[in-house]
C-alpha positions in Angstrom: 13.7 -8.0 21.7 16.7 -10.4 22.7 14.7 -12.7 24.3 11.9 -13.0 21.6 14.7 -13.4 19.1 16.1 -16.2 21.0 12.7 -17.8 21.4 12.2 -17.6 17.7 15.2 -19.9 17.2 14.2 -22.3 20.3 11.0 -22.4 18.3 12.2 -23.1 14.7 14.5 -26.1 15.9 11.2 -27.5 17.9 8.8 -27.1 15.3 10.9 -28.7 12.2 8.8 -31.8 13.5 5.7 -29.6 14.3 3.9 -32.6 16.1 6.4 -33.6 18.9 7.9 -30.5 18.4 5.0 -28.7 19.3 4.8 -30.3 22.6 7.7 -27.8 23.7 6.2 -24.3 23.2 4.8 -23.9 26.2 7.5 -24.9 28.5 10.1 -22.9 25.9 8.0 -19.9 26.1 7.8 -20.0 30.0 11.2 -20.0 30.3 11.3 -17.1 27.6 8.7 -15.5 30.1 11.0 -16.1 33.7 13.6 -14.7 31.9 11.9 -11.2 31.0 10.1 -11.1 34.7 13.6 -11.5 35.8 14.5 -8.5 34.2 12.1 -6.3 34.6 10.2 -6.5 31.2 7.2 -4.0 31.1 5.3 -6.5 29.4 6.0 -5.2 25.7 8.3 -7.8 25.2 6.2 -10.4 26.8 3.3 -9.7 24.2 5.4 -10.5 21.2 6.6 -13.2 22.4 3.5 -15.0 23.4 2.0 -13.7 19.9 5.5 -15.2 18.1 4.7 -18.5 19.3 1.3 -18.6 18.5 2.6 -17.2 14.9 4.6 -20.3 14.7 2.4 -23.0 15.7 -0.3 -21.7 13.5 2.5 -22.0 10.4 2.7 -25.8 11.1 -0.9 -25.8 11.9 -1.0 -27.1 15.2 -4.9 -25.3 16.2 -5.7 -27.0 19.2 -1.7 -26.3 20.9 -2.1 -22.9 19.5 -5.9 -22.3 20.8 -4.9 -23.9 24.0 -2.0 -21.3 24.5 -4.1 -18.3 23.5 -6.4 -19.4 26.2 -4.0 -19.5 28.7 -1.8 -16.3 28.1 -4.5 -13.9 26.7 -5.3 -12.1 29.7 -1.9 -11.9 31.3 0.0 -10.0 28.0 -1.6 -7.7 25.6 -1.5 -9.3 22.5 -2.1 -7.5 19.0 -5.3 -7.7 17.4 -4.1 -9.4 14.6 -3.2 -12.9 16.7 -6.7 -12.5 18.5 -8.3 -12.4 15.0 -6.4 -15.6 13.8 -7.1 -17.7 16.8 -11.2 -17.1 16.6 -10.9 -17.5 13.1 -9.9 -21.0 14.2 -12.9 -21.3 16.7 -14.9 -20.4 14.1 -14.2 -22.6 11.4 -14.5 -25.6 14.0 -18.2 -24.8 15.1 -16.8 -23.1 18.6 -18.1 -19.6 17.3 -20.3 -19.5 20.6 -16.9 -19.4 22.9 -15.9 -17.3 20.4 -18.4 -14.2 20.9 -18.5 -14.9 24.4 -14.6 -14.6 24.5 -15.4 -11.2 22.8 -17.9 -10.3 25.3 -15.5 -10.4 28.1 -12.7 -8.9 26.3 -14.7 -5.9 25.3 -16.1 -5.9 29.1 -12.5 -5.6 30.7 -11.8 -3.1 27.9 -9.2 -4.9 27.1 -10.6 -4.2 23.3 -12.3 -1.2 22.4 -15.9 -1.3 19.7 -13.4 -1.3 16.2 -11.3 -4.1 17.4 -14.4 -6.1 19.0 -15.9 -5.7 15.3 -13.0 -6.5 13.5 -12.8 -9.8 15.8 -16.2 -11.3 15.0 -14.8 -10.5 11.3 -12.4 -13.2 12.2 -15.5 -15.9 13.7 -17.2 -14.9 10.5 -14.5 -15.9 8.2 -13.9 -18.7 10.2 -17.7 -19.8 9.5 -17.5 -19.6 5.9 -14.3 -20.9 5.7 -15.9 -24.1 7.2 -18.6 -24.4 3.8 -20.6 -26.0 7.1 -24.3 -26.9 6.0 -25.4 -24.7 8.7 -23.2 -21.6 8.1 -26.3 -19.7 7.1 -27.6 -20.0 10.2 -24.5 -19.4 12.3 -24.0 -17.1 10.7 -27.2 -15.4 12.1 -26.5 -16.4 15.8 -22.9 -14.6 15.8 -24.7 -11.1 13.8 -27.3 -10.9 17.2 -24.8 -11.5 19.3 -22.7 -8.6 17.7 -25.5 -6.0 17.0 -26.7 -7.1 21.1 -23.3 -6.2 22.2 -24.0 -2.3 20.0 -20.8 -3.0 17.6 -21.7 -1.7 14.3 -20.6 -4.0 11.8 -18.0 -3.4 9.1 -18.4 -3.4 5.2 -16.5 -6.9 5.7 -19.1 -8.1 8.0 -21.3 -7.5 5.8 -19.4 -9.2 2.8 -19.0 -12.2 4.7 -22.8 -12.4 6.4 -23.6 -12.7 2.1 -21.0 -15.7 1.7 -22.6 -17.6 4.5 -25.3 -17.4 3.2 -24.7 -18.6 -0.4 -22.9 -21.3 0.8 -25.6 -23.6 0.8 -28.4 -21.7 -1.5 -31.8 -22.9 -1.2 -34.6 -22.1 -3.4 -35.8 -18.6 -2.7 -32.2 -17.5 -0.6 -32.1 -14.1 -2.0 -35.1 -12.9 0.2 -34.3 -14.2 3.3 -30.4 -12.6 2.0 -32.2 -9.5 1.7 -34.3 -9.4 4.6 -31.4 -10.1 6.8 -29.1 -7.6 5.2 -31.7 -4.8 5.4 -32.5 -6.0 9.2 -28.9 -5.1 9.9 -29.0 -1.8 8.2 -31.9 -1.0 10.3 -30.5 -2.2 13.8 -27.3 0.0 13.4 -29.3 2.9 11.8 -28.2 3.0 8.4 -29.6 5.2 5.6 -29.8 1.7 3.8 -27.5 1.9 1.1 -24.9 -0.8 0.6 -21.3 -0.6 -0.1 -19.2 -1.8 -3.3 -18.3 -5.3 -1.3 -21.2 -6.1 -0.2 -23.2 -5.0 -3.4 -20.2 -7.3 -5.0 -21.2 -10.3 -3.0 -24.5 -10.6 -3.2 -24.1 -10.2 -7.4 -21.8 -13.3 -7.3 -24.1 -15.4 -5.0 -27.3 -14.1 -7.6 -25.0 -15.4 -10.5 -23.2 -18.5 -8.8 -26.8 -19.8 -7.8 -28.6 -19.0 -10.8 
């Protein structure tokens, strides 16, 4: 982990001025990257560094440097699940949540991801969505659920959860039913004996008593 370790200091120098500074990562983590090809890396090493980076410019908030390297390192490393999530939460809270699943689809495709990690990603696009309190993150919300319940993921008691917050972002009269209809459409796509769990149960109480 020499390498990363040195890249994590080239980094934190660049980034005390995270604009300019940001300007750098790519060429610093290229030379991080020579460096392990040079010596034989197995690619281990090459994944945290590439997910390091991406750490660090989403610290200072740099998205677009940070999306921008995701796209063009994500199929050359193996990167953890976790950086993948954070990056589509980022697509998702700035309406690309289309790219997003699509990203998904080809990931899970190349089986580069299996079913659980595919799932917990459109977790991330979710959040993302609800994170942007858009006007239309009801209905987003219901384009990225088809897409997932097309692709046969079964979705996780935090999809759920979060399908309810996208839809009481923007309550309109009578929300509860079309809330229920879609919850209970869900249930019965992925075969469920239609109960709910705590969270989601949780939710849709606090959106009954934040919208009257």
């Amino acid at each position: 982990q020499a390498t990363c370790e040195e890249l994590r200091e080239k980094l934190s120098a660049a980034l005390e001025d995270p604009l300019p500074g940001s300007r750098q990562v790519h060429q610093l983590l290229q030379e991080a990257m020579d460096h392990l090809r040079e010596e034989g890396d197995d690619g281990s090493e090459a994944g945290a560094c590439v997910a390091l980076a991406l750490e660090m410019l989403l610290e200072v908030k740099i998205f677009k440097e940070a999306a921008q390297l995701y796209l063009d390192w994500n199929r050359q490393v193996q990167l953890p699940i976790s950086s993948r999530v954070e990056i589509l939460k980022i697509l998702g809270t700035y309406g690309n949540f289309q790219a997003a699943a699509d990203h998904v689809r080809e990931l899970l495709e190349a089986e580069d991801i299996n079913a659980t990690e595919a799932a917990e990603l459109f977790d991330g696009i979710l959040f993302g969505i609800v994170q942007a309190h858009h006007p239309l993150s009801s209905s987003r919300a219901d384009v990225l659920m088809k897409e997932m319940l097309d692709m046969g993921l079964q979705p996780t008691d935090e999809t759920m959860r979060l399908i309810v917050e996208a839809k009481t972002l923007f309550a309109a009269p009578g929300f509860l039913i079309d809330l229920g209809q879609s919850v209970l459409e869900i249930i019965r796509r992925c075969g469920g004996d239609g109960t709910l769990k705590s969270s989601t149960l949780l939710a849709i109480s606090g959106a009954h008593l934040r919208t009257g």
